[in-house]
C-alpha positions as CSV (number, residue, x, y, z in Angstrom):
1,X,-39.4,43.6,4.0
2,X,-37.8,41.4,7.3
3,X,-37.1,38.0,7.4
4,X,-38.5,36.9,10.9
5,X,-39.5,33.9,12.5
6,X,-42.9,32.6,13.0
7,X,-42.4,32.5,16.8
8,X,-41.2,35.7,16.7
9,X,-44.3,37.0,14.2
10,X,-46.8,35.2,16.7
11,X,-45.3,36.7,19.6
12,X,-45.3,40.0,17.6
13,X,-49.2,40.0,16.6
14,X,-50.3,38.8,19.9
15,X,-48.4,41.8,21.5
16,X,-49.7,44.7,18.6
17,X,-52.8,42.8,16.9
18,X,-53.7,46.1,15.4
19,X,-50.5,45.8,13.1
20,X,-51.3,42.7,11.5
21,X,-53.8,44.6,9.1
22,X,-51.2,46.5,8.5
23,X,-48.7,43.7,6.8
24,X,-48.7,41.5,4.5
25,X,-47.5,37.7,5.7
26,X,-46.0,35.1,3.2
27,X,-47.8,31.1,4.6
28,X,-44.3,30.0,2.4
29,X,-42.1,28.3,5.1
30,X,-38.5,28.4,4.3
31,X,-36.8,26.8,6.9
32,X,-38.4,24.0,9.4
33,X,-35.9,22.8,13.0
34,X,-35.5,19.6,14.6
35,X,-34.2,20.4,18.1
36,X,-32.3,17.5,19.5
37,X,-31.2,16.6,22.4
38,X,-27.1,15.8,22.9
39,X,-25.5,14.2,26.4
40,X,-21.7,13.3,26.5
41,X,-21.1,9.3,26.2
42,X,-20.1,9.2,29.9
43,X,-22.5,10.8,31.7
44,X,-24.5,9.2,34.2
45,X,-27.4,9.8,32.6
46,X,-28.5,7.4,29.4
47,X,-30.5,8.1,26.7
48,X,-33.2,6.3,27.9
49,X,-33.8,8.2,30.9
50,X,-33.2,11.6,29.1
51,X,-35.8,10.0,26.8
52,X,-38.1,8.9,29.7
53,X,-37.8,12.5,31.0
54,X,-38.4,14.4,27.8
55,X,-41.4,12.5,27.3
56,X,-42.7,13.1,30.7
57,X,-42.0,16.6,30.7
58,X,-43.7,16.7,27.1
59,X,-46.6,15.0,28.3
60,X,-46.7,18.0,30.5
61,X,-50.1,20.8,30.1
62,X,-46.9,23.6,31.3
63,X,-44.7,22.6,28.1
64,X,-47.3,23.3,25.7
65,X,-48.5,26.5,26.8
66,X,-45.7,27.8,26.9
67,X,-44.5,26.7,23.3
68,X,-47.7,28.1,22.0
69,X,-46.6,31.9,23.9
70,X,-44.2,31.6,21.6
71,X,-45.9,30.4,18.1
72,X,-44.1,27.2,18.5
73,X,-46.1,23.9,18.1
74,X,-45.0,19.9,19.7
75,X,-44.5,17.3,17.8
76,X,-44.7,13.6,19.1
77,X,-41.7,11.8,19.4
């Protein structure tokens, strides 16, 4: 028995497909993220351009692909 993440399971299976016959997968989630983003009050950057840029970059076909290499899905903000 391992305790792995999904990303890490996805990126498993997609690199040795023949092994998920092989094991049995729990669909229980245990633990979910929220990834946030953290900038020091005096930077010269302000939230809302760190917003405006996360957003853009999120918008972004080249985000998403890559998040679902890794078994990761986006969320709107």
């Amino acid at each position: 028995m391992a305790i792995v993440t999904r990303s890490y399971l996805n990126q498993y299976l997609n690199r040795y497909p023949e092994s998920k016959k092989k094991l049995l997968i729990s669909e229980r989630v245990a633990q979910t993220y929220k990834h946030q983003l953290l900038i020091r009050p005096t930077h010269q950057l302000n939230v809302n351009t760190l917003y405006k840029i996360v957003k853009k970059t999120l918008a972004q076909n080249t985000l998403a692909t890559k998040l679902k290499i890794l078994g990761l899905q986006q969320h709107d903000i």
